[in-house]
C-alpha positions in Angstrom: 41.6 -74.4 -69.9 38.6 -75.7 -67.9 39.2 -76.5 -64.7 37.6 -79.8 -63.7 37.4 -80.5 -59.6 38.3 -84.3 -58.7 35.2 -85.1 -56.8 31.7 -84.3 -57.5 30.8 -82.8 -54.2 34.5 -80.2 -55.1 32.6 -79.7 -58.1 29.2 -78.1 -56.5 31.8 -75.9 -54.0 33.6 -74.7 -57.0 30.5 -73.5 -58.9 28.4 -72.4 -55.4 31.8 -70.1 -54.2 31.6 -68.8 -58.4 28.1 -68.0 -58.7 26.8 -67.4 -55.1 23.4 -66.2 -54.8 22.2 -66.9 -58.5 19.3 -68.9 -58.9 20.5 -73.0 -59.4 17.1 -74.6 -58.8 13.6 -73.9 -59.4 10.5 -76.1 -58.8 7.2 -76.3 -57.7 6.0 -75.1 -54.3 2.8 -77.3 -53.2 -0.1 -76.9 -53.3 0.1 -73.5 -54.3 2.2 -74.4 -57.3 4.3 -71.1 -57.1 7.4 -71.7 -58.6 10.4 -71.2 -56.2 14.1 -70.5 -56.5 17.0 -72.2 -54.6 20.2 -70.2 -55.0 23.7 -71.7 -54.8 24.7 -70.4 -51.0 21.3 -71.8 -50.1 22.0 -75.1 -51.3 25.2 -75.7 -50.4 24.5 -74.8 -46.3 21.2 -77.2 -46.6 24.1 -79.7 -48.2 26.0 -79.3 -45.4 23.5 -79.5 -43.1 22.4 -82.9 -44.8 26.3 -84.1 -44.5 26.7 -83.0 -40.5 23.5 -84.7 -39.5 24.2 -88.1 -41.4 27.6 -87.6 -39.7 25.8 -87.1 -36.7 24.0 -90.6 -37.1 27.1 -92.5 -37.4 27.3 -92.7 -41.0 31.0 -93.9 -42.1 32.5 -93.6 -45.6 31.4 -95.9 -48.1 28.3 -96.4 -46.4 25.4 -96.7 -48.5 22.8 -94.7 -48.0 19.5 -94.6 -50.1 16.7 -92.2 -51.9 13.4 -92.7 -53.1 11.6 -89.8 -54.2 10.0 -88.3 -57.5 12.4 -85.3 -58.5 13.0 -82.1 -56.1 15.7 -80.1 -55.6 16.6 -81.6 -52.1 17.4 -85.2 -54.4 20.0 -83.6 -55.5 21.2 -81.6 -52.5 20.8 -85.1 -50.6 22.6 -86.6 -53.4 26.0 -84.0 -53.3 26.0 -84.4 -49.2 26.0 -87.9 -48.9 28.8 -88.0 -51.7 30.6 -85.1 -49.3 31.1 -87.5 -46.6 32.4 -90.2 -48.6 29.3 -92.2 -48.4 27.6 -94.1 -51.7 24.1 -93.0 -53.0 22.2 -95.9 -53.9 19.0 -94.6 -55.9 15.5 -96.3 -56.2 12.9 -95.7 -58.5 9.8 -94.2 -56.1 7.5 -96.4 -58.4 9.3 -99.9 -57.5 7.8 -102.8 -55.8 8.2 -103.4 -52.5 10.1 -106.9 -53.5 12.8 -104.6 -55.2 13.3 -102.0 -52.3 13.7 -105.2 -50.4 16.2 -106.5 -52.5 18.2 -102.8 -52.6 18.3 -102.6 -49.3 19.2 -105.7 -48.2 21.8 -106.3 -50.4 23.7 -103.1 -50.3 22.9 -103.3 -46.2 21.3 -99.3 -46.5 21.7 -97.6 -43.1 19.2 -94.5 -43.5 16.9 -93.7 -46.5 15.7 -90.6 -47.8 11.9 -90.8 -48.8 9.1 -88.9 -50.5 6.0 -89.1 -48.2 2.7 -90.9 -49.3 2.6 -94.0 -50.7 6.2 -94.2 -51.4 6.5 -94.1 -47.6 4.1 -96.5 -46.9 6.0 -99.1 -49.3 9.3 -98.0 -47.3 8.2 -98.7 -44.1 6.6 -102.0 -44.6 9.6 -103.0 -46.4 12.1 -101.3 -43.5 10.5 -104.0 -41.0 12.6 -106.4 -42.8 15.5 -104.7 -43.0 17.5 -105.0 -39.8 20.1 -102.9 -41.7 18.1 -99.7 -41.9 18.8 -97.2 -39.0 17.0 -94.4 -40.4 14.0 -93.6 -42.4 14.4 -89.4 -43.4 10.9 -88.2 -44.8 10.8 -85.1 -47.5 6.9 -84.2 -46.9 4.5 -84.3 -43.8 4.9 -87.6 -41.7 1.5 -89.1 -41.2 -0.3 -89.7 -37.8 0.5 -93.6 -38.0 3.9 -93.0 -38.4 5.1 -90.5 -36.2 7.0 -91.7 -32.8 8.1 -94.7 -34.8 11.7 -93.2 -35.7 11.1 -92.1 -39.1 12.7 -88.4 -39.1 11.2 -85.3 -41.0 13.9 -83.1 -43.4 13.3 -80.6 -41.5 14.1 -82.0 -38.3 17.2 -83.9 -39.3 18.7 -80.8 -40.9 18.0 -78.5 -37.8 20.6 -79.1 -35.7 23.7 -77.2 -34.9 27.2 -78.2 -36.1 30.0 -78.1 -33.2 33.4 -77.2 -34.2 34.3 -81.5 -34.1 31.5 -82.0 -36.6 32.6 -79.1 -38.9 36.3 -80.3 -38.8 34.7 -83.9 -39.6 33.2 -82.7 -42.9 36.2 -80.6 -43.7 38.9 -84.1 -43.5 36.4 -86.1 -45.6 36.0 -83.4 -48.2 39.8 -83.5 -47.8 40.6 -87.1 -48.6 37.8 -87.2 -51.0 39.3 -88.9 -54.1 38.3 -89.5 -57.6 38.6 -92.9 -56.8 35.4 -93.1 -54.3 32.7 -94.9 -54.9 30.1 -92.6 -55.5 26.9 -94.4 -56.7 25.2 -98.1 -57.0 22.7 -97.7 -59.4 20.4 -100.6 -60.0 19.6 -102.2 -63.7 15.9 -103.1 -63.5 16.4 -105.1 -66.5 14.1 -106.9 -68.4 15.3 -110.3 -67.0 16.7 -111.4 -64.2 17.3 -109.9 -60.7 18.4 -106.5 -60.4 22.2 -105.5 -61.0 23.9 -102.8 -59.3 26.4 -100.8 -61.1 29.6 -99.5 -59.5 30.3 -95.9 -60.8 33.1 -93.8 -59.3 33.7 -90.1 -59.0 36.1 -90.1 -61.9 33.8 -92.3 -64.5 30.9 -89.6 -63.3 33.8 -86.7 -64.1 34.8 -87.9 -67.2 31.2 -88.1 -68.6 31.4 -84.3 -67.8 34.6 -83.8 -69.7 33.4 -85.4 -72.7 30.5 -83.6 -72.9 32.0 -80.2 -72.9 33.7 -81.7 -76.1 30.8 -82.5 -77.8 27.8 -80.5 -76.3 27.5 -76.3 -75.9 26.2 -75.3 -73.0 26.3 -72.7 -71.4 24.9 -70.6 -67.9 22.2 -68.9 -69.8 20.8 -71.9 -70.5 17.5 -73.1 -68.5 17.5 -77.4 -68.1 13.7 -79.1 -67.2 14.4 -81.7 -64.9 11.5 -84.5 -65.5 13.0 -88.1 -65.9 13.5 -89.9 -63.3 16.5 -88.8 -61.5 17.2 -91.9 -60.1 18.3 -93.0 -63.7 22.1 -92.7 -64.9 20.9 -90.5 -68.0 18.7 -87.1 -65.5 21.8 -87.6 -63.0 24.7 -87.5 -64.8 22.6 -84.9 -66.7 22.3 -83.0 -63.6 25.8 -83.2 -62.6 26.9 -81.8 -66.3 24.8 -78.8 -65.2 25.9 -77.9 -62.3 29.4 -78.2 -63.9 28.2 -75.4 -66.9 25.7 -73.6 -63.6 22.6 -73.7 -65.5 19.4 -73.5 -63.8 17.9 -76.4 -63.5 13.9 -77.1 -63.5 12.4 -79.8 -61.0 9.5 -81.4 -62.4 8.0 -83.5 -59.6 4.8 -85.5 -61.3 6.6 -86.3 -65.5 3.1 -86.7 -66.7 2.2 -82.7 -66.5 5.5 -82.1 -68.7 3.5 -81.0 -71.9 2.0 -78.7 -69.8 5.1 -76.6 -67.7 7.2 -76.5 -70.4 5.6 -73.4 -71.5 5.9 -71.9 -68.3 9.8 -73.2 -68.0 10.5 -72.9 -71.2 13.5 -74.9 -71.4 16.5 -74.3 -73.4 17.9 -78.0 -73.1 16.4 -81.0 -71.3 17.2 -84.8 -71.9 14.4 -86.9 -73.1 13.1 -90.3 -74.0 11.6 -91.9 -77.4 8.6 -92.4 -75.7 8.0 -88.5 -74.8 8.7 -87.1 -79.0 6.0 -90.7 -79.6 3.4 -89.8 -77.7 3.6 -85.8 -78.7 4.2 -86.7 -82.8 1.0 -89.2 -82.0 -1.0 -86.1 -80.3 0.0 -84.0 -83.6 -0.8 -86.6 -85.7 -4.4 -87.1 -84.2 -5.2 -83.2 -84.6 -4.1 -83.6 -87.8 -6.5 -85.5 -89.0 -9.2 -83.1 -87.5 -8.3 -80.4 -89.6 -10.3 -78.8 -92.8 -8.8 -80.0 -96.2 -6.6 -76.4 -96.6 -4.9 -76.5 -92.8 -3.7 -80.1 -93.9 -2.1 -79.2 -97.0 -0.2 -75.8 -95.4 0.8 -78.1 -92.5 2.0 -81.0 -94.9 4.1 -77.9 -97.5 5.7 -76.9 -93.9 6.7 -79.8 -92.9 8.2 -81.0 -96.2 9.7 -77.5 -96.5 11.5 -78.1 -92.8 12.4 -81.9 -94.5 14.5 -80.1 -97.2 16.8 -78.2 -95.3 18.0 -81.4 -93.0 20.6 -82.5 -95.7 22.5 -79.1 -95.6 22.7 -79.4 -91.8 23.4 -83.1 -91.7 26.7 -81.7 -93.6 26.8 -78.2 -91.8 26.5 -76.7 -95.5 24.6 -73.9 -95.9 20.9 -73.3 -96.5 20.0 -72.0 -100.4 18.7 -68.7 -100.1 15.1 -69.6 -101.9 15.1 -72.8 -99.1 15.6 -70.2 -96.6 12.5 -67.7 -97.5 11.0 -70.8 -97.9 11.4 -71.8 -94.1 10.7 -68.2 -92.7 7.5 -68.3 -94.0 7.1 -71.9 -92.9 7.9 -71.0 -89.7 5.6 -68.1 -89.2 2.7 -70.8 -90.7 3.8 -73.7 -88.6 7.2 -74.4 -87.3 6.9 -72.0 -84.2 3.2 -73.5 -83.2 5.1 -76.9 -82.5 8.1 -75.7 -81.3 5.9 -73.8 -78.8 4.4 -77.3 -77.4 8.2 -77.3 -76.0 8.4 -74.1 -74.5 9.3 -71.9 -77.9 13.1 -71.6 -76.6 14.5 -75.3 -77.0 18.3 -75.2 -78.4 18.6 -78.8 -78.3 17.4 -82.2 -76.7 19.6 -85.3 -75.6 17.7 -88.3 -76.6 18.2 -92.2 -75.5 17.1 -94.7 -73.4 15.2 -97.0 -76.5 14.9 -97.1 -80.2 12.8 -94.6 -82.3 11.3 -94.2 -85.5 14.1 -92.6 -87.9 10.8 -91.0 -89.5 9.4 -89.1 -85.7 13.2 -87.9 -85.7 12.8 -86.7 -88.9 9.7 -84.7 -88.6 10.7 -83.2 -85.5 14.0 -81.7 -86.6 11.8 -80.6 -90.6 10.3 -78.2 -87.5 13.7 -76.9 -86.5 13.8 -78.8 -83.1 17.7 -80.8 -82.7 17.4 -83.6 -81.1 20.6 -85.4 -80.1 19.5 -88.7 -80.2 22.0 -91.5 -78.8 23.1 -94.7 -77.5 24.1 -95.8 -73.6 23.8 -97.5 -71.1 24.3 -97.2 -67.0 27.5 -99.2 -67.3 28.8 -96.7 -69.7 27.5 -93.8 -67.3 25.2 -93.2 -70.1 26.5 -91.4 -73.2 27.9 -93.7 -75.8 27.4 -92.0 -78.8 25.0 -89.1 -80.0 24.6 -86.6 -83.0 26.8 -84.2 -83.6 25.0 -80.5 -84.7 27.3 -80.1 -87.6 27.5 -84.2 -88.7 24.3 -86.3 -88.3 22.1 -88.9 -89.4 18.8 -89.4 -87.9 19.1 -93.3 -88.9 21.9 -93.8 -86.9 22.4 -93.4 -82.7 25.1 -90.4 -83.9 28.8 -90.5 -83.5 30.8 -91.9 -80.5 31.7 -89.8 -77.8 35.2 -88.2 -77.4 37.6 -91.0 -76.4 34.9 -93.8 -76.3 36.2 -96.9 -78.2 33.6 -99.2 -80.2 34.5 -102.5 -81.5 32.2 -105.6 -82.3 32.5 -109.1 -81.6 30.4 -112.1 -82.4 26.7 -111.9 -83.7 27.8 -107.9 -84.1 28.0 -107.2 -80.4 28.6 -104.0 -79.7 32.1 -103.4 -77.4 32.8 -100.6 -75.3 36.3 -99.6 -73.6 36.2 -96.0 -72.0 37.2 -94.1 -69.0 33.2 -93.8 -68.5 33.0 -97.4 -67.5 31.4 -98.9 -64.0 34.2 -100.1 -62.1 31.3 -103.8 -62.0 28.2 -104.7 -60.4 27.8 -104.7 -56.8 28.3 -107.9 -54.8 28.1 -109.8 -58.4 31.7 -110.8 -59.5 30.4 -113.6 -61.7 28.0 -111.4 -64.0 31.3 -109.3 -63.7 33.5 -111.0 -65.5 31.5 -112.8 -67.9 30.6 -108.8 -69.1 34.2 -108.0 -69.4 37.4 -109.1 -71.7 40.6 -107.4 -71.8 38.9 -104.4 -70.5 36.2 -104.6 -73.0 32.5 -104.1 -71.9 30.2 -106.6 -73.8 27.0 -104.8 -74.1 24.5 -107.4 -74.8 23.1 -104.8 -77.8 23.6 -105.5 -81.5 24.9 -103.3 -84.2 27.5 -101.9 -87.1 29.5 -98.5 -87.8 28.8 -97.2 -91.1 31.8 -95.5 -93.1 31.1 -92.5 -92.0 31.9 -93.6 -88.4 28.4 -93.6 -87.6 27.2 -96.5 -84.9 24.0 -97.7 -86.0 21.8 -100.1 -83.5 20.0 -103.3 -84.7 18.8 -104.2 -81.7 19.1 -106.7 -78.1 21.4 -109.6 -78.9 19.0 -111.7 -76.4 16.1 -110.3 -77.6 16.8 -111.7 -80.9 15.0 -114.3 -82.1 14.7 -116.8 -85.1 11.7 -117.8 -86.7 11.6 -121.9 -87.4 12.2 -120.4 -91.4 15.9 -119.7 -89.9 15.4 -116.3 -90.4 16.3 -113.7 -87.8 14.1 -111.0 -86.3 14.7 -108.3 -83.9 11.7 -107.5 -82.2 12.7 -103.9 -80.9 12.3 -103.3 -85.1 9.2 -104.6 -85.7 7.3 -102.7 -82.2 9.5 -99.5 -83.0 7.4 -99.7 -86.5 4.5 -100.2 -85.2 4.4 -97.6 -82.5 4.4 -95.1 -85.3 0.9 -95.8 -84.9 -1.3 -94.0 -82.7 -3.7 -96.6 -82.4 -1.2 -98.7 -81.0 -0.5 -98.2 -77.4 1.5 -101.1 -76.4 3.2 -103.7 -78.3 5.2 -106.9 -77.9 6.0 -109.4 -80.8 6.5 -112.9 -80.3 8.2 -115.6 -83.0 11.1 -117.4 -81.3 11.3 -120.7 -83.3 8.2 -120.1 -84.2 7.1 -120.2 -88.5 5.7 -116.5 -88.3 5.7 -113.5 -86.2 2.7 -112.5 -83.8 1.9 -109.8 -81.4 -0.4 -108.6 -78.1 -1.1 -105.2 -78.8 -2.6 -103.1 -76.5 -5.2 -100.2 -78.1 -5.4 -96.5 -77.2 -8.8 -96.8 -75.3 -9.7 -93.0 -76.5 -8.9 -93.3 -80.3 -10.5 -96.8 -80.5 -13.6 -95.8 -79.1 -13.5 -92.8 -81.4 -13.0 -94.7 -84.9 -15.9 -97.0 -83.0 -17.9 -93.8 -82.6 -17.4 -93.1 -86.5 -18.4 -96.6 -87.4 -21.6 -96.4 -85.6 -20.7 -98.7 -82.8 -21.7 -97.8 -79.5 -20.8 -100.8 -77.5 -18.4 -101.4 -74.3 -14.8 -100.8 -75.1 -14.3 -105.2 -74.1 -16.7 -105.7 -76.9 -16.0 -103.4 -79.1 -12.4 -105.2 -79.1 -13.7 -108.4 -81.2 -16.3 -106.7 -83.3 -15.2 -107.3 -87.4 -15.1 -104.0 -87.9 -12.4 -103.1 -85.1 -10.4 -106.0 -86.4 -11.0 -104.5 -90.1 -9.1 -101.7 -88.7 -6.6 -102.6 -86.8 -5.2 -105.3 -90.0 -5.7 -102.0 -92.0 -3.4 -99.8 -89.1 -0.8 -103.1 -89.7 -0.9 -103.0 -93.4 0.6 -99.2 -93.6 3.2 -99.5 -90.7 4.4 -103.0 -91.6 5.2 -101.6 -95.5 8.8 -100.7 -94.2 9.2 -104.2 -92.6 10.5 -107.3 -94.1 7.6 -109.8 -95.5 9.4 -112.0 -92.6 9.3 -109.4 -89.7 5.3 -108.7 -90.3 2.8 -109.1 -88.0 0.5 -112.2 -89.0 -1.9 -112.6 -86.3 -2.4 -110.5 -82.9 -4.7 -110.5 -80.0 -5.6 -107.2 -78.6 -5.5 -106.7 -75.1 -7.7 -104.4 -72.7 -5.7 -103.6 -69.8 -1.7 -101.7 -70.4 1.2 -103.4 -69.0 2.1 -101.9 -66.4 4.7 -101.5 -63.6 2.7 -102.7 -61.0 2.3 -106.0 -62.6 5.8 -106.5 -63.2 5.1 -106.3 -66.5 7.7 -102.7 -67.5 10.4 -102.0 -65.7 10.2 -98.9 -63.8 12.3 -97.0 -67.2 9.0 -98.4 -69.0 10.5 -101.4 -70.5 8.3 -104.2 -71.5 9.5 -107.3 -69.7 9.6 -109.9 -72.7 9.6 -113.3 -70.1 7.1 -112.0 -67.8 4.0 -111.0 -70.7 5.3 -114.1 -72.4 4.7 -116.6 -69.0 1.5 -114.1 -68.2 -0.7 -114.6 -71.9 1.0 -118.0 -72.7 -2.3 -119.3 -73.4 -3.2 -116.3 -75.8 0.2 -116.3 -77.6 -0.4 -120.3 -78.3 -3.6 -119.6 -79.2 -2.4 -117.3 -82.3 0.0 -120.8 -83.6 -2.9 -123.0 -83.6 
């Protein structure tokens, strides 16, 4: 029977006291780019050290206190001590705007921050000047000339001090009276509308994601995790936590862009993922593809349909033919392994979530023996909803729901969630509280159905839905999910609401546009190239094959193409790299009228 500690920073004692001076981190040592090794003793003294000093500075329980940072082991050691004093971690993303640190820190009234150097702290400090609150500003890297002598602290220095037998005896009585009851995190919904929501989760919501996971997942301490989304997000975190609960070593990946690259170097066993990492990959294969002599093609397209065959069999954990089996050896030797070496060579498995995917990119991925668990949640649910199961799947779906996870739906097929896995509310918001929650209920806001086979399949955002003045309904999230199966396509976001047909802004991959351009014989600049006939030619002939799968309603009938991504910094993504649907809408209202005249 597993034993399962009450409190998350009990949990990291456990496993530190079990597995002592085995490797629990690695990462990157700059600017060398060695990779380096944390062991558990060595982590949990620099935890301590962490917890004395914020004791030192006054820090009470419940607290909140604050990091910013791109990923590195001491997030997570920072993370564990402030949770050991019965303080509340409230992360930010290190890519936000100044106007929503602002907002964080004044409404959760932070006392100390931990930063990344840089740029981050540059944004913190111009933002700490109007925040009264903030006591402390604790810097990670090299404190620049302009800021030193202005109070913020290095790591180093706030970790140096010595621990007095009152400070020691401090840290032992809050470990003490730690309870799974604490408040352990506020973790703040950039959402697509509105103003930021911080979610309430608890030690024991936190511990019971664990638990369920055990039931679901296997793990185990030979495995070897890559640590690349942002932890700051409930899906990295609680993925983090789960394995420090099974001691795997985990991998910090500080810049997520250079991911493709490390992962042979890492070569992860497990990692959690986003759509948007398998899109941009099955997009790179899919534009090599192309590239290759008439004979690599048709071995590629025999391996790949080989890999397609044996999915049924493992949907239903039946076994594999024998014939289908020599078949995929020698598909494997030809093909399978090259791709599953653009992950490292030794992935088991890869939790996937966070947006909707092509059914088909799932498809191809698992024809070249790579699992992915693709499922549904959401930061009120401390992530996992549902996900596939190894033995009982369906790449259409978002898998199964979790062990003791109830689904239900209620009008216009919203999807209802009661679980012990569920944030306690949203911080200093009792309104948006209630009107969320009904007889202990959660009402997610998304849309979908469970199939017979107790599947829970996703239509889409109930307030992203939108009806065409025809009275027909159209979820967008369909339609751009299509039409990112498209390399060409960078970027999109439909419009239609009340409108009599559907339109789009589509942003172009600058590279492959100027490289069909380059076949065409067009040489001009990329901002005129985007309104020559023939670059429209192709792009309705890129809409034709994608939209085949779409309703003649849910197509595409006009677009405009658009030069320059949206982007974070224009508040047009959240920082998860969500397009904000009002914002683009108030930014090109001129363009999308245009396309209705």
């Amino acid at each position: 029977m597993m034993n399962y500690p009450t409190h998350l920073a009990r949990l990291f004692r456990q496993r530190a006291s079990e597995n002592g001076n085995d490797a629990v981190f690695k990462y990157r040592q700059k600017p060398e780019n060695n990779w380096k090794t944390i062991h558990w003793n060595e982590a949990l003294s620099q935890m301590d050290a962490i917890s004395i000093g914020l004791i030192k500075a006054g820090i009470s329980k419940k607290d909140c206190i604050g990091i910013i940072s791109h990923n590195r082991p001491e997030w997570t050691i920072t993370d564990l001590a402030i949770l050991s004093i019965g303080a509340v971690v409230v992360p930010l993303y290190p890519n936000s705007a100044e106007a929503q640190v602002e907002y964080i820190l004044q409404e959760t009234e932070m006392k100390v921050l931990f930063s990344a150097g840089g740029e981050i702290l540059n944004r913190v400090v111009e933002v700490a000047k109007r925040c009264p609150h903030l006591e402390k500003i604790i810097c990670y890297d090299d404190i620049p000339v302009q800021f030193q002598n202005q109070g913020i602290l290095s790591f180093s220095e706030f970790i140096a001090g010595e621990a007095n037998a009152d400070l020691l005896s401090e840290l032992s009585e809050r470990l003490e009276s730690a309870s799974e009851e604490d408040l352990a995190t506020i973790i703040y919904t950039s959402g697509t509308t509105g103003e930021p929501k911080g979610v309430m989760l608890e030690h024991r919501q936190l511990l019971n994601t664990i638990r369920i996971h055990d039931e679901r997942l296997e793990v185990s301490k030979s495995d070897i995790s890559l640590c690349f989304l942002p932890l700051c997000h409930v899906f990295e975190r609680a993925w983090t936590f789960y394995m420090i609960h099974k001691s795997v070593l985990n991998v910090y990946l500080d810049n997520p862009k250079e991911v493709i690259d490390v992962l042979p170097e890492v070569r992860p066993t497990v990692m959690c993922v986003v759509p948007r990492f398998f899109e941009k990959t099955w997009q790179g294969i899919r534009t090599e593809y192309k590239r290759w002599p008439l004979i690599k093609r048709k071995i590629f397209d025999w391996a790949e349909s080989t890999g397609m065959k044996q999915i049924p069999y493992h949907q239903s954990n039946q076994g594999i033919p024998i014939v289908l089996r020599l078949k995929i050896k020698i598909a494997d030797v030809l093909v399978r392994k090259k791709i599953r070496m653009i992950f490292g060579g030794n992935i088991r498995f890869m939790p996937c979530a966070g947006a909707a995917i092509s059914p088909d990119i799932l498809k191809f991925f698992h024809a070249m023996g790579i699992f992915i668990n693709y499922g549904y949640g959401l930061t009120e649910t401390t992530a996992t909803v549902s996900c596939c199961k190894h033995d009982d799947f369906d790449l259409d779906t978002v898998g199964t729901p979790m062990p003791g996870v109830e689904i239900k739906f209620g009008p216009d097929d919203e999807i209802l969630i009661r679980s012990k896995s569920l944030f306690s509310g949203y911080y200093k918001k009792e309104i948006a509280t209630n009107a969320c929650f009904d007889d202990g209920w959660f009402y997610t806001g998304d849309r979908g159905h469970m199939l017979k086979s107790e599947k829970l399949m996703m239509t889409g955002r109930i307030k992203e839905l939108f009806k065409t003045s025809g009275g027909l309904y159209v979820a967008p999230q369909k339609v751009e999910t299509a039409l990112s199966a498209e390399p060409l396509f960078e970027q999109v976001m439909v419009f239609g609401d009340n409108r009599k047909y559907i339109t789009a802004l589509i942003v172009p991959a600058k590279e492959l546009l100027m490289k069909y351009a380059h076949k065409l014989g067009l040489n001009d600049e990329i901002s005129i190239l985007m309104d020559h006939p023939e670059i429209k030619k192709l792009i309705d002939q890129k809409l034709d094959i994608v939209q085949q799968s779409l309703n003649p309603y849910e197509r595409i009938v006009k677009y405009h193409l658009i030069l320059t991504p949206f982007s974070i910094e224009q508040g047009e993504m959240t920082p998860t790299l969500k397009l904000r649907r009002d914002v683009i809408a108030v930014a090109y209202a001129m363009r999308i009228e245009a396309m209705y005249l």
